[in-house]
N, C-alpha and C positions, 0 to 999 in steps of 0.2 A: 504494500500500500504506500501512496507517492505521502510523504511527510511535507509539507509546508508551513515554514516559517518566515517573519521579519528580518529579513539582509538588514537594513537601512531605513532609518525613520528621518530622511532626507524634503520628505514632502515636496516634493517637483510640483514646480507648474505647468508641463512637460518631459516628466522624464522617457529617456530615449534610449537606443541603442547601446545597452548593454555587451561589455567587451569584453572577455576573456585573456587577459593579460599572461599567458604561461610565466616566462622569464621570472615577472615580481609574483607573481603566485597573488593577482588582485583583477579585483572585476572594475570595469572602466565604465561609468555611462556619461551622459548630460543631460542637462534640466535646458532644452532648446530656446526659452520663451527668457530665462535670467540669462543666459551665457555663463553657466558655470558647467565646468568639466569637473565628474566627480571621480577617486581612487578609493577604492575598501578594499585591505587583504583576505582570503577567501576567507583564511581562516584567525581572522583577529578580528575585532573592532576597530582596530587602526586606519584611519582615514584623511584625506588630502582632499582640499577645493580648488580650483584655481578658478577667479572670477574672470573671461577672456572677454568679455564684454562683445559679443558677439554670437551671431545664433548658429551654434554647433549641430548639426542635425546626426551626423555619423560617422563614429568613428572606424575605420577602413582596417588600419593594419599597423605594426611597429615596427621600426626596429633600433636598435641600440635603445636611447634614451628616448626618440622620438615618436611621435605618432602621427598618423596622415589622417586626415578630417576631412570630411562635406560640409561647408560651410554655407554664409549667406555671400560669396561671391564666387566660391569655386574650391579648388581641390587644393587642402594649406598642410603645412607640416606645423609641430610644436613642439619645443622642446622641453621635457618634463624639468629639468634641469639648471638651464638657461631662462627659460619662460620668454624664449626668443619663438616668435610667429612668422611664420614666413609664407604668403601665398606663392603658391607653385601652378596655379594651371588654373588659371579662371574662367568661367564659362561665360559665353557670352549671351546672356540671357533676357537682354534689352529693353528689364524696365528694372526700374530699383528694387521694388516690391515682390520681388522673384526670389525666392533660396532654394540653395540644395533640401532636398531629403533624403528618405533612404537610398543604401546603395551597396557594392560589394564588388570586387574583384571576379572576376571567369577565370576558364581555365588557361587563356590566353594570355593571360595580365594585362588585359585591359581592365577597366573600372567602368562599371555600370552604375550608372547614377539620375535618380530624377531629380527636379525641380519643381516647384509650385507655387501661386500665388500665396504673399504673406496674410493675406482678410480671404483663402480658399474659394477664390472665384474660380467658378465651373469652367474645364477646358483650357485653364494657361499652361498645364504642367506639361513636362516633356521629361523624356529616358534618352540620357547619354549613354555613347562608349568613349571612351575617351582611352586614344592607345600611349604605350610607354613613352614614346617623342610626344607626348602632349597635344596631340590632333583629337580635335573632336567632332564624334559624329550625332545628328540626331536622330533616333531610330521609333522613336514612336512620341507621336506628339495627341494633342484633345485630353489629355490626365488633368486630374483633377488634383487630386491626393497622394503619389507613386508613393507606394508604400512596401511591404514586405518583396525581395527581390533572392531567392535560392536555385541552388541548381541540384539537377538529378545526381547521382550520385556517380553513373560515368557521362558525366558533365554536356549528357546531348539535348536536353530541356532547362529553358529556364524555366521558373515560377517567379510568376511579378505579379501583383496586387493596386490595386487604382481604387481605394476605399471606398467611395461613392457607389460602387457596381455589385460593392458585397461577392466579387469573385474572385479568386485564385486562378489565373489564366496561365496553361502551359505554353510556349514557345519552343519550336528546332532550332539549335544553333548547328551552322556548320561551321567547318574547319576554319575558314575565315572570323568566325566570330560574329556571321549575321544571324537574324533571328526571322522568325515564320511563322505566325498563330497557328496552332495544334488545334488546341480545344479549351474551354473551361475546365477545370481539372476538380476544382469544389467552387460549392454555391453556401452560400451563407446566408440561412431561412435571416430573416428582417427580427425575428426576435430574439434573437442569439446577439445584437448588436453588431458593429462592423469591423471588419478584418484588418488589421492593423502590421506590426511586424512579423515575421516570420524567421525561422528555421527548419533545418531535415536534420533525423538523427543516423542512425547509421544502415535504417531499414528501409529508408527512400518516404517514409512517412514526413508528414507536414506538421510543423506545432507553429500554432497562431493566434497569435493574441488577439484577442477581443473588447474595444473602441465600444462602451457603452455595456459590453457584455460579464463584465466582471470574473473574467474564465481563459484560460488559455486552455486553448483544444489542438488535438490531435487529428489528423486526415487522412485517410490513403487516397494520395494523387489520381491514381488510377482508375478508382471506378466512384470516388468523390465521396463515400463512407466516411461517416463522424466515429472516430475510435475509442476518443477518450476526450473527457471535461475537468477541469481542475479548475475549484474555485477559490477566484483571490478576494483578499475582504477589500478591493477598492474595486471602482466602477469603472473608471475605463484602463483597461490593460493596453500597452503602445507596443512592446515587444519583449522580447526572449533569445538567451542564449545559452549554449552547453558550457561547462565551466570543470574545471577541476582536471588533476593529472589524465584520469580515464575519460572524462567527459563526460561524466555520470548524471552530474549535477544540472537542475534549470535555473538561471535569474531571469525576475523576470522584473519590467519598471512599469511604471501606472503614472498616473498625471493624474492634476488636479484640476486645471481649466474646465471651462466650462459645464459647473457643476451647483445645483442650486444648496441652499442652506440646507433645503430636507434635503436632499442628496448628500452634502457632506456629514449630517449628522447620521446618517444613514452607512456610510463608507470613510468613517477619519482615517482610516488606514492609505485613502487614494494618494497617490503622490508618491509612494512609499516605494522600495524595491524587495522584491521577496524573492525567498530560496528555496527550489522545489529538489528534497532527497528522495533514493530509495526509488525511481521511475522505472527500473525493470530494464530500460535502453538506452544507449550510449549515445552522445552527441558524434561528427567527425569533426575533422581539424578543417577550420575555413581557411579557405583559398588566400593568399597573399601575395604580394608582389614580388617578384623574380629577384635572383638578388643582383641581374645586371639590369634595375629599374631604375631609371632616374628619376623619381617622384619626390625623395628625400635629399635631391641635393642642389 
């Protein structure tokens, strides 16, 4: 039976993309809406802020002391260290009020990544690839929300998520790195709440947090079957990620935006990041950048 506890009584107004830090053995997220980048060791209380005044949407990959981010102008590094900020590959998104959001590395090293409007107007969002010389392409544009973005496990489907649709849509990629609508892969009944971050763990299954649903659940891709629901004491869940030496472990982070007084009295826990033991399934190791990538330099 999956155990769930309180990681962090952080209370985000958005908290976000939950990282898995091996090297420091600490989970990484951000609260999108303050511009703070959070640090907690898996296994201490031990914990680090850094306020970057700036809207973090996802954190991508490391290495050494560094971390590469989706921010609100494009693709930046940072130095844990230094607390030196460096954009590295800006997108050209041509209105102010446009930031990154979710996003991830392929099997190519390129970086998949959307954008959307900052007040969620229908239809600004758009999915980059953006390859290692820093070219960028735009590969699907009308989004709304680009949100959970994973791949199959031998890397020939993506899984992208556009929250307003309530669907998990599979994609072909070929060898190139282009993509091809397949099919819907899960649908998300309207009273489960709306599909938010996502992950695969090492069974090709889907775990997806739930935008209003209070619940991160599991999916088989395949024929769109709900497998399992796990419920968080906050109301809306943003996303999830595998942690720990095996990847046994789930965190997961919640927000607090847009939640009425009955709702927060109802959910004081929202905002919060929680840790899901004992799931029966292992997470795998996310895709990272090559190490002849010039992203970090």
């Amino acid at each position: 039976m999956a155990e769930l506890s309180t990681f962090s009584t952080s209370q985000n107004i958005l908290g976000e993309s939950p990282f898995w830090h091996e090297a420091r053995q600490s989970i990484f997220w951000v609260d999108i809406e303050e511009g703070i980048l959070h640090e907690q060791k898996l296994f201490s209380e031990c914990s680090i802020t850094w306020n970057l005044g700036k809207k973090i949407a996802v954190i991508l990959s490391w290495e050494g002391s560094q971390l590469l981010m989706g921010c609100e102008d494009g693709i930046a590094s940072f130095n844990l260290l230094t607390q030196e900020w460096k954009l590295g590959i800006p997108i050209e998104v041509g209105e102010s009020d446009l930031r990154c959001n979710d996003g991830a590395f392929d099997a190519q090293g390129n970086i998949l990544i959307g954008n959307m409007n900052m007040q969620v107007r229908e239809g600004l969002g758009s999915l980059y690839r953006i390859a290692e010389d820093g070219g960028t392409f735009k590969i699907l544009e009308g989004l709304t929300i680009p949100n959970g973005l994973s791949f199959s496990l031998n890397h020939k489907r993506m899984y992208f998520i556009d929250t307003p649709t309530r669907t998990v849509k599979s994609y072909l990629i070929d060898i190139a790195g282009n993509i091809s609508f397949e099919k819907s892969a899960v649908v998300i009944p309207e009273n489960m709440g709306m599909p938010d971050g996502m992950s695969i763990d090492e069974q090709g299954m889907l775990w997806v947090a739930l935008y209003g649903g209070a619940a991160v659940t599991r999916w088989n891709p395949f024929n769109g079957e709900l497998l399992e629901t796990i419920a968080i004491p906050a109301l809306h869940v943003t996303n999830c990620c595998f942690a720990g030496d095996k990847l046994k472990e789930l965190i997961v982070t919640s927000a607090r935006e847009n939640m009425t007084e009955i709702q927060l009295a109802m959910y004081p826990e929202s905002g919060n990041v929680f840790r899901i033991q004992d799931l029966g399934v292992k997470g795998i190791k996310m895709l990272s950048h090559k190490p002849s990538t010039t992203f970090f330099q």
